[in-house]
PAFINU-795697 format. One record per residue: residue number from 1; residue in three letters; x, y, z of N, C-alpha, C in turn. Coordinates in steps of 0.2 Angstrom, whole numbers, plus 5000, padded with zeros to 4 digits. Example, Ala and Ser with C-alpha at 12.3 -4.5 7.8 and 13.67 -1.06 7.14 Angstrom:
<sites>
i_aa_n_east_n_north_n_up_ca_east_ca_north_ca_up_c_east_c_north_c_up
1_ALA_5066_4972_5039_5062_4978_5039_5066_4984_5039
2_SER_5064_4989_5035_5068_4995_5036_5064_5000_5039
</sites>
This chain:
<sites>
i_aa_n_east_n_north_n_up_ca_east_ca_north_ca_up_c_east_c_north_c_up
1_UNK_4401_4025_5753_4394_4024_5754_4391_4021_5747
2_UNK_4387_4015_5748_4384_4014_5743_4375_4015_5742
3_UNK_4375_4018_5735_4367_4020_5732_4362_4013_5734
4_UNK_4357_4014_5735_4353_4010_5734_4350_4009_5725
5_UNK_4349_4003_5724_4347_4003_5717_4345_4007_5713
6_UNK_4335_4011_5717_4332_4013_5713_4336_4022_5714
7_UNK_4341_4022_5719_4342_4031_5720_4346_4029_5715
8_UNK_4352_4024_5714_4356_4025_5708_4356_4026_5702
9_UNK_4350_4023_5700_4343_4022_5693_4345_4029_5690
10_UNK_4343_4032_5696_4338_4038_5697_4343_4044_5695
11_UNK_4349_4043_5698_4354_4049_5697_4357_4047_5689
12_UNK_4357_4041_5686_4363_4038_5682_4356_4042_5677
13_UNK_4350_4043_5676_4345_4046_5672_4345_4051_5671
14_UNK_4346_4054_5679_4346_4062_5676_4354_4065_5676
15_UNK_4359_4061_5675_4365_4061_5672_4365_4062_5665
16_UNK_4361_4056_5662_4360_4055_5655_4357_4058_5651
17_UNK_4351_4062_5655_4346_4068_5653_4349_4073_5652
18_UNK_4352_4076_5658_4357_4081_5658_4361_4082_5651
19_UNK_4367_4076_5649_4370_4074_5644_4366_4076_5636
20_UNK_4363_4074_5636_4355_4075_5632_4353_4081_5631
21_UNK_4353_4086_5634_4351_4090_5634_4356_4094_5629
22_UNK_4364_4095_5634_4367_4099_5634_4368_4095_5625
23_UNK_4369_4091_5622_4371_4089_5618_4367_4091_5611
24_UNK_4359_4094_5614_4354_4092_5609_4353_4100_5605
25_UNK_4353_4102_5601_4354_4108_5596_4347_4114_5597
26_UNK_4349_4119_5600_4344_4122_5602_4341_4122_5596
27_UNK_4331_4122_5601_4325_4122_5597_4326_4128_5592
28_UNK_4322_4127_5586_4320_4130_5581_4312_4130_5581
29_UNK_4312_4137_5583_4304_4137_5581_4302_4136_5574
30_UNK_4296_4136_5575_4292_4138_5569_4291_4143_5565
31_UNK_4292_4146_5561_4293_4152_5556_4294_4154_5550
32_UNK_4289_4156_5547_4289_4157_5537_4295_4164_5536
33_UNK_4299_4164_5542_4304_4171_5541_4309_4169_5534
34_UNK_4311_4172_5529_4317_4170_5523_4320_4175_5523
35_UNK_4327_4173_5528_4332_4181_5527_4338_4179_5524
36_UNK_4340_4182_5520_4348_4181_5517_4355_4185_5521
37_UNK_4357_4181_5522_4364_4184_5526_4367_4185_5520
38_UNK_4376_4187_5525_4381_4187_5522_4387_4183_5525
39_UNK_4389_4180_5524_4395_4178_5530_4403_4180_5526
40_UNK_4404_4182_5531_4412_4186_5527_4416_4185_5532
41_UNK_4424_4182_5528_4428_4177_5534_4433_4183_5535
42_UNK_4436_4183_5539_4440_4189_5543_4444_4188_5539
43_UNK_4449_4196_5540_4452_4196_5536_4457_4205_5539
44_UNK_4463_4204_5540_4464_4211_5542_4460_4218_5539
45_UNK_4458_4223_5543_4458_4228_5540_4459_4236_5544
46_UNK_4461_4242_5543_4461_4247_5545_4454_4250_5549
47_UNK_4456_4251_5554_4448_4253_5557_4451_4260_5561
48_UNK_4448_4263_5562_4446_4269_5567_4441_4269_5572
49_UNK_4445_4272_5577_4441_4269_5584_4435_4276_5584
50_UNK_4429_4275_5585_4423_4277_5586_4423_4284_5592
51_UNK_4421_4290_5592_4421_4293_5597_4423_4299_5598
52_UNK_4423_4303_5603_4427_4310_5602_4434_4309_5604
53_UNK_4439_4314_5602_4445_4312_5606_4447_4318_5607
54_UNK_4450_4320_5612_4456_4326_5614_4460_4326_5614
55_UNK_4465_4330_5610_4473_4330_5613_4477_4338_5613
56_UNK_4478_4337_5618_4480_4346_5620_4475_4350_5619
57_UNK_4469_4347_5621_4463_4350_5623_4460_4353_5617
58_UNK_4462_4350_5609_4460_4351_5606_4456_4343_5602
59_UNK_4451_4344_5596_4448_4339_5597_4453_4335_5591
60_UNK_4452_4329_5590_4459_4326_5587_4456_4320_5582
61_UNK_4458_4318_5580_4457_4311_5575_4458_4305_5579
62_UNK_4451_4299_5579_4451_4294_5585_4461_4290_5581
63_UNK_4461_4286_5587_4466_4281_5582_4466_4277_5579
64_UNK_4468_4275_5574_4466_4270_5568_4472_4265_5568
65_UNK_4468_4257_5570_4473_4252_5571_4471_4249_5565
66_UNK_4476_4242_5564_4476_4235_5563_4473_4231_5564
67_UNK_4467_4228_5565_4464_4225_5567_4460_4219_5563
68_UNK_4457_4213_5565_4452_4208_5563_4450_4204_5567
69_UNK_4441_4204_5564_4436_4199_5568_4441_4192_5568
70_UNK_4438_4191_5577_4439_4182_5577_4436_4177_5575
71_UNK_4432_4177_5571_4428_4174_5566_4425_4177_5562
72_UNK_4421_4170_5555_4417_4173_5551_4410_4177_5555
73_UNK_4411_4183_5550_4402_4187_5552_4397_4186_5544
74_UNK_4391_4183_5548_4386_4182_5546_4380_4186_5548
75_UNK_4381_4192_5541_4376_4197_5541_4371_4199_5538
76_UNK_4365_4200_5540_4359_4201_5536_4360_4204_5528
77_UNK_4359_4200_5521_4364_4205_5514_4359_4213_5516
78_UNK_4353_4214_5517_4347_4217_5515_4347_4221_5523
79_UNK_4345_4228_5525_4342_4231_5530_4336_4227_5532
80_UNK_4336_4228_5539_4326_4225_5543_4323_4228_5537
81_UNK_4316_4222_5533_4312_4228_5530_4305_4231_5533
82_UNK_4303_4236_5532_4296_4236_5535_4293_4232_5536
83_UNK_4291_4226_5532_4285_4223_5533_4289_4217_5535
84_UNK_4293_4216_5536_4297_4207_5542_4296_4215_5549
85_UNK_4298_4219_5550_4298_4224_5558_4292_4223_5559
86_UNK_4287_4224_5553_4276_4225_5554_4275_4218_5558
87_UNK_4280_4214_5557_4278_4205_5561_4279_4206_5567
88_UNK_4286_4210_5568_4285_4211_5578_4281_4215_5581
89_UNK_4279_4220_5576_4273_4224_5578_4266_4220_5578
90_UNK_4265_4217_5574_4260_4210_5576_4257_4207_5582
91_UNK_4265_4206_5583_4266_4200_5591_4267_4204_5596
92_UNK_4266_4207_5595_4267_4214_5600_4273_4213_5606
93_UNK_4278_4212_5602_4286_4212_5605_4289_4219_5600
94_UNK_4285_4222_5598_4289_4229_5594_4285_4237_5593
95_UNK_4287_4240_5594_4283_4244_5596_4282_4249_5586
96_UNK_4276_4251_5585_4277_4252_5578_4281_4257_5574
97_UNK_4285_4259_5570_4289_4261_5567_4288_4267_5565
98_UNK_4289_4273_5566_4286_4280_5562_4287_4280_5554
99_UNK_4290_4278_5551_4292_4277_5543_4287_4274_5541
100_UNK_4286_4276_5536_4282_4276_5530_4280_4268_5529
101_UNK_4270_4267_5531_4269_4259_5527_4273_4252_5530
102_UNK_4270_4249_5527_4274_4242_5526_4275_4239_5520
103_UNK_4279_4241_5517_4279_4240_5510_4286_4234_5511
104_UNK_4285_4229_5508_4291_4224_5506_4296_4225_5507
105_UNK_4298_4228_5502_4302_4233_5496_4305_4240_5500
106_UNK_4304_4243_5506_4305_4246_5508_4312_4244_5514
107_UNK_4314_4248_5518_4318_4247_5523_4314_4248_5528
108_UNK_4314_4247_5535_4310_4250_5542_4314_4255_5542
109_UNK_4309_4261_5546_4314_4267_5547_4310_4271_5552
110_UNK_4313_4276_5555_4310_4279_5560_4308_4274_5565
111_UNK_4314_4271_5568_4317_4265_5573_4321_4266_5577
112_UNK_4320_4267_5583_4327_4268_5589_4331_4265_5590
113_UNK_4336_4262_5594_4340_4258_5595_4337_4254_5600
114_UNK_4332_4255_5604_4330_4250_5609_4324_4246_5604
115_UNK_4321_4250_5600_4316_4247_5594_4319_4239_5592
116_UNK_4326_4243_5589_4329_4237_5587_4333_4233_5590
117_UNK_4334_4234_5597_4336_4227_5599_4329_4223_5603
118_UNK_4322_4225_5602_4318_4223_5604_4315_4218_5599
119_UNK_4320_4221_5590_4315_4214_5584_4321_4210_5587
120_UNK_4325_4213_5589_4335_4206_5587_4329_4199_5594
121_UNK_4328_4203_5598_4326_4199_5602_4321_4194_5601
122_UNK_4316_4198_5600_4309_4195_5593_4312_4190_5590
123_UNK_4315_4190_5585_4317_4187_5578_4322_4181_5583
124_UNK_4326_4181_5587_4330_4176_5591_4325_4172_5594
125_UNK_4320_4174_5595_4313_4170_5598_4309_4164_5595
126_UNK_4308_4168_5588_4304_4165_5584_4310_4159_5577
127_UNK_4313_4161_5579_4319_4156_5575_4323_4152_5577
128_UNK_4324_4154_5584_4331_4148_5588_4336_4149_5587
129_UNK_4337_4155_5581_4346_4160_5582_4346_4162_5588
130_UNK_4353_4166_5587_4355_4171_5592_4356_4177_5584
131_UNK_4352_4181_5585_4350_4189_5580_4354_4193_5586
132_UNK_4358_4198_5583_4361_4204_5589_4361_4209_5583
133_UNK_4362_4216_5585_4363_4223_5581_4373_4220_5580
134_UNK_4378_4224_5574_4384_4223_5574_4386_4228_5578
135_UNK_4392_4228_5580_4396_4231_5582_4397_4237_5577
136_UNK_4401_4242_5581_4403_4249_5574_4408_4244_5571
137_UNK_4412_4241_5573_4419_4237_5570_4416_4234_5566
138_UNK_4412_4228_5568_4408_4225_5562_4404_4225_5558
139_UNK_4402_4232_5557_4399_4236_5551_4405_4240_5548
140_UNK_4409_4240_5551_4414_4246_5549_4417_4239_5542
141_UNK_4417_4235_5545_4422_4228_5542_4418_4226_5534
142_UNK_4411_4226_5537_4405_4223_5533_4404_4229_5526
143_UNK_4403_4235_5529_4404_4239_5524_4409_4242_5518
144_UNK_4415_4239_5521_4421_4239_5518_4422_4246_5513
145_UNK_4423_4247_5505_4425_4254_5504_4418_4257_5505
146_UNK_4414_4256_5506_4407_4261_5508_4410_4264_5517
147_UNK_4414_4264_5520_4414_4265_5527_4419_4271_5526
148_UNK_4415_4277_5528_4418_4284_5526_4422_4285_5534
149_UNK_4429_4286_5534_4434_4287_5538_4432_4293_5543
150_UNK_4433_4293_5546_4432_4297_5551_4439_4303_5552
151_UNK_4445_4302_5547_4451_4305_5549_4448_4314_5546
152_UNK_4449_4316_5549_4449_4325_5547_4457_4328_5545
153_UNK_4460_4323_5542_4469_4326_5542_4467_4332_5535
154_UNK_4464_4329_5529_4463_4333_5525_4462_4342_5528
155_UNK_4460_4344_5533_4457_4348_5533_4461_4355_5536
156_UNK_4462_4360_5534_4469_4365_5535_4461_4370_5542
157_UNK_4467_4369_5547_4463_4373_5551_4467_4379_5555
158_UNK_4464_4384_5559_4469_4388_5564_4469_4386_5570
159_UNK_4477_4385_5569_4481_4383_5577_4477_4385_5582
160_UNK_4474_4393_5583_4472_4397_5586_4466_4395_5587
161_UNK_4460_4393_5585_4455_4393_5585_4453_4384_5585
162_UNK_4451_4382_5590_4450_4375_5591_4446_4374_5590
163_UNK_4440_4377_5589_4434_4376_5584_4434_4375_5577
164_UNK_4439_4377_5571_4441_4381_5569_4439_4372_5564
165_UNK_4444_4369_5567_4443_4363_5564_4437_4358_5562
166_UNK_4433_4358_5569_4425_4355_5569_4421_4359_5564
167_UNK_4422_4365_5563_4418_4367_5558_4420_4367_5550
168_UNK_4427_4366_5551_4430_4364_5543_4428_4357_5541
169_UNK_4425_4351_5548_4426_4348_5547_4416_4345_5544
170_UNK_4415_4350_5548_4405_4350_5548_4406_4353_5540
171_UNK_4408_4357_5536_4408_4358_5529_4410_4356_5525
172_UNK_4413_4349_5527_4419_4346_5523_4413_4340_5520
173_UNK_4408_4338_5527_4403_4331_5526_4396_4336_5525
174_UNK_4395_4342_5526_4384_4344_5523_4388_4349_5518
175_UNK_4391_4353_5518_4389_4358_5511_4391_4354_5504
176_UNK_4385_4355_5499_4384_4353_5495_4382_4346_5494
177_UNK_4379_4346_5499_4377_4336_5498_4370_4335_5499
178_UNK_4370_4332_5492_4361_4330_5492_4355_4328_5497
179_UNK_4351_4330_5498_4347_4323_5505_4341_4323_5503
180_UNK_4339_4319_5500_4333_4314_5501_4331_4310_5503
181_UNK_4325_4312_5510_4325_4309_5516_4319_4302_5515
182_UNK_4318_4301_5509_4311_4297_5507_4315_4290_5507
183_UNK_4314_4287_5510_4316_4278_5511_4315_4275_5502
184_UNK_4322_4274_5499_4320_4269_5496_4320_4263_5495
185_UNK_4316_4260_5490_4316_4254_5487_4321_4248_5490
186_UNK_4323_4242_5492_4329_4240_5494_4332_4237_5485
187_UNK_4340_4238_5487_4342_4238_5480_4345_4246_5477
188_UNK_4341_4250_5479_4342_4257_5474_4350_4258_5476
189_UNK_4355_4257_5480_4360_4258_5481_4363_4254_5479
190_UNK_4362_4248_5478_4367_4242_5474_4371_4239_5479
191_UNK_4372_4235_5479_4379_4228_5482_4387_4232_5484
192_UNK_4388_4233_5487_4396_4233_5489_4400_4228_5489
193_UNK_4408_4230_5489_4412_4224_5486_4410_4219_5489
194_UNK_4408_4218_5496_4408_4212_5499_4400_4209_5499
195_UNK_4397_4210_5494_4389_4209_5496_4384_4212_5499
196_UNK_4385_4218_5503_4378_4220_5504_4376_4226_5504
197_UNK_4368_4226_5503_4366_4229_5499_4365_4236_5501
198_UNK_4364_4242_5498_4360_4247_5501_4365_4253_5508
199_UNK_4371_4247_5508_4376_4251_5513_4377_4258_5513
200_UNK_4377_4264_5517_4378_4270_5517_4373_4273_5512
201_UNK_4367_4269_5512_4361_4274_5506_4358_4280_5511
202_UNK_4353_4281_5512_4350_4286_5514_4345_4284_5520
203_UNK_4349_4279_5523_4346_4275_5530_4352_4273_5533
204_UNK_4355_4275_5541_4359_4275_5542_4358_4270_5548
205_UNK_4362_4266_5551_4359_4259_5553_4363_4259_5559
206_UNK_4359_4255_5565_4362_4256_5571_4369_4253_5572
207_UNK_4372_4256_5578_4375_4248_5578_4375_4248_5587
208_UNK_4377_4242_5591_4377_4242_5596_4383_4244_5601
209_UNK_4389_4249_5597_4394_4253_5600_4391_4258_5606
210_UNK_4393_4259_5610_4391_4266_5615_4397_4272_5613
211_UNK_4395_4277_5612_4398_4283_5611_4405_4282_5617
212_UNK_4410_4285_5614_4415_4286_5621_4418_4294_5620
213_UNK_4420_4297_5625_4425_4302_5624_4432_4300_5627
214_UNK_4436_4303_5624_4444_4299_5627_4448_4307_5626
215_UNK_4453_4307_5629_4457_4310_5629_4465_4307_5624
216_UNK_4471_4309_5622_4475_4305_5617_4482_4308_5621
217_UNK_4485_4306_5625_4492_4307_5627_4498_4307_5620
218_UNK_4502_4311_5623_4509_4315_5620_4510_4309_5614
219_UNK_4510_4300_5617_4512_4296_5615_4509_4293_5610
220_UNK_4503_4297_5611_4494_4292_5606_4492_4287_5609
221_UNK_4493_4284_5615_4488_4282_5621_4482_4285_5624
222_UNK_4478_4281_5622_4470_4283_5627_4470_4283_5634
223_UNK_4468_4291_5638_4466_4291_5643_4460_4296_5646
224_UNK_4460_4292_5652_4452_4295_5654_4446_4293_5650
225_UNK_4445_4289_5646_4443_4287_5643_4434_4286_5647
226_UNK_4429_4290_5645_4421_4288_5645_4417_4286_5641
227_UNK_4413_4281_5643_4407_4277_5640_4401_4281_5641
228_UNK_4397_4282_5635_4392_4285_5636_4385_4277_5631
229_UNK_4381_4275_5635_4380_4272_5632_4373_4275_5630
230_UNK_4369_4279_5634_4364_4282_5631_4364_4287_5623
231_UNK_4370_4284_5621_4371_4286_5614_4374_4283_5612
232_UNK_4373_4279_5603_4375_4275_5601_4379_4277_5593
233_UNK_4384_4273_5590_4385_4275_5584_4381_4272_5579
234_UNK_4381_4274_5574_4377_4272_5568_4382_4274_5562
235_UNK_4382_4270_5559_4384_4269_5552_4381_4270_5545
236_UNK_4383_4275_5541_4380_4278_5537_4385_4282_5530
237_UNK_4383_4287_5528_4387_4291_5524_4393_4293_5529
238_UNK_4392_4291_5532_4398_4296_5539_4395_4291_5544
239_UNK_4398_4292_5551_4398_4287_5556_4393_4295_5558
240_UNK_4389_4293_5565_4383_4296_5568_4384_4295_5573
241_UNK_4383_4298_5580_4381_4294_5586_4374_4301_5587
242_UNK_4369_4295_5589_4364_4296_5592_4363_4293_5600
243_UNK_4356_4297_5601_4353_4295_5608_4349_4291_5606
244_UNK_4351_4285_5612_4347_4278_5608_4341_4278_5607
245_UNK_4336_4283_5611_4328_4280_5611_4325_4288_5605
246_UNK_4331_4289_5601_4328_4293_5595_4324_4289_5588
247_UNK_4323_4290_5586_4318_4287_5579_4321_4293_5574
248_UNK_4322_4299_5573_4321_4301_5570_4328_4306_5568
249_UNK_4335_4304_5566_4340_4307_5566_4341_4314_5564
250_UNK_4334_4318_5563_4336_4323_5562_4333_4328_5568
251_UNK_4332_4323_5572_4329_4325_5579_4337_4328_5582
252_UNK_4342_4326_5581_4349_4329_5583_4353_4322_5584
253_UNK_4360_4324_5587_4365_4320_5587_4372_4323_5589
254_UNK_4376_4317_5588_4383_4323_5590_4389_4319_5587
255_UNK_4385_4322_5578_4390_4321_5573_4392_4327_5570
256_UNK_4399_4329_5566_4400_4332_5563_4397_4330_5554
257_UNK_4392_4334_5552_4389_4332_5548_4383_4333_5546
258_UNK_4379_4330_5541_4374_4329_5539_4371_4325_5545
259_UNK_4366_4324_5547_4359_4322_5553_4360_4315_5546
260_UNK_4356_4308_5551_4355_4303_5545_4347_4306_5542
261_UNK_4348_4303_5536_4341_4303_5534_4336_4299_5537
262_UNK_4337_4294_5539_4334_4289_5539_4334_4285_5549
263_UNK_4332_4280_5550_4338_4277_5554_4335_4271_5553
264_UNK_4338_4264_5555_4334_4259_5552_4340_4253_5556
265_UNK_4341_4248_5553_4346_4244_5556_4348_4236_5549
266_UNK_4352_4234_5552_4352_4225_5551_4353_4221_5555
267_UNK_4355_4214_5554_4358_4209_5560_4363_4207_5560
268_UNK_4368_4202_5564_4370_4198_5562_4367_4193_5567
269_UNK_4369_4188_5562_4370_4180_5568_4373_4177_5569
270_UNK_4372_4176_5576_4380_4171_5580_4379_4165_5578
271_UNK_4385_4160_5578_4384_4154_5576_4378_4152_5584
272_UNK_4378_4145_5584_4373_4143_5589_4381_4141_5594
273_UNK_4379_4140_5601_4382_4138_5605_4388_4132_5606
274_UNK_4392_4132_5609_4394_4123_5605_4393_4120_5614
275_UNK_4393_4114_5614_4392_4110_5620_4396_4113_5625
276_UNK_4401_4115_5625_4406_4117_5631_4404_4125_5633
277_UNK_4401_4128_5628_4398_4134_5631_4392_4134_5634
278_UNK_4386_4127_5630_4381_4130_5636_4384_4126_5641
279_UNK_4386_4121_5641_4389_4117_5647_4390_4123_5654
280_UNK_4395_4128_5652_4396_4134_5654_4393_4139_5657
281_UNK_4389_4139_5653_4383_4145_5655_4379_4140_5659
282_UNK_4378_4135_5660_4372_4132_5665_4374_4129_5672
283_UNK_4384_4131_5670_4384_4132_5677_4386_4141_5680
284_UNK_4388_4142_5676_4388_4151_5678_4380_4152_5681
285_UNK_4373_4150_5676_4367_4151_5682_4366_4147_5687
286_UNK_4369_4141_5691_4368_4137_5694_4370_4141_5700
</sites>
């Protein structure tokens, strides 16, 4: 069957619009925002998997692989500070912050995790990124020797008593550890090996991991394995898990350890799309 001229016109346009489209680099707003990342190329490293674990009904050490990101990660060097969060309190896409002021110079704090996936969204808005909270893997990575291990092996307990251990292990991370809960200055913690800044200070930072409990078979295989995503890990002096719509880590948790001083967050950004992606996603909504 053949087109008639002007329906031909007509299709070979919205062909080449299409084409156009999918080709042209998402918009960039308008925005006076200045944020410094980090981008760090992958690279193997030891991780330990996040979460509670059982094994023979006692609680046990998650397991700890071999692993490395698929790509470079580009992450915020600096925590959100108060006064860029005060911006999405502004625009009224953030709801306002219990920490102390807007001061610069400060970190955001007193921030829940829906808070902060509400500036990632904000800030992807106003920029034409893609801003998301990291993963526990990719702060675990990003953190580098600032990321305090989750293994409890040091720890002599009694066979007998299966508590015995969680409590060796809650005195091993609060007795005798300083806490001052006052937000500081950014900087007062200094740079890590990989660049950034403030890691494990006294602000312990979201990520977007959900809590799991697993059970650990004879062999060290995960089973039974639960998602709880109404609590999330956080990253800090020690790894954290809270209830996401907390602000205030010393509101509780279900860490062995010190409570965060703080809670607060960073970002990373994905790169932008490539052709064959959005191409992909525009027919996934089609």
């Amino acid at each position: 069957m053949k087109l008639s001229v002007p329906i031909a016109a007509a299709a070979a346009a919205s062909v080449l619009a299409a084409g156009l489209i999918l080709q042209a680099p998402p918009r960039r707003a308008t925005t006076d925002l200045a944020i410094k990342t980090i981008t760090i190329e992958p690279e193997p490293f030891q991780y330990r998997l996040p979460g509670e674990f059982l094994k023979n009904g006692r609680i046990a050490d998650g397991p700890k692989q071999s692993t490395a990101l698929s790509r470079p990660l580009e992450i915020m060097a600096y925590q959100v500070s108060a006064a860029e969060y005060a911006a999405c309190v502004a625009d009224g896409a953030c709801r306002p912050a219990d920490g102390p002021g807007t001061p610069s110079d400060l970190p955001v704090t007193g921030v829940s995790f829906h808070d902060a996936e509400a500036y990632a969204g904000w800030l992807s808005e106003k920029t034409g990124e893609r801003w998301r909270l990291p993963t526990d893997e990719e702060w675990a990575f990003a953190a580098a020797e600032r990321f305090s291990d989750d293994s409890l092996e040091i720890v002599e307990t009694d066979a007998a008593n299966p508590a015995a251990r969680w409590i060796a292990a809650y005195r091993e991370r609060s007795v005798g550890k300083s806490r001052d809960t006052t937000p500081k200055p950014r900087g007062t913690f200094g740079a890590n090996g990989r660049g950034l800044i403030d890691v494990a200070g006294n602000v312990w930072e979201w990520t977007s991991t959900c809590y799991t409990r697993a059970h650990i078979d004879a062999d060290g295989e995960l089973t039974q394995t639960t998602e709880n995503c109404g609590v999330r890990v956080t990253g800090g002096r020690h790894r954290g898990y809270m209830t996401s719509f907390l602000r205030d880590g010393k509101s509780g948790g279900c860490a062995a350890g010190i409570a965060p001083d703080n809670l607060g967050f960073r970002l990373v950004k994905d790169p932008a799309p490539t052709i064959a992606q959005r191409l992909l996603g525009r027919f996934s909504r089609s």
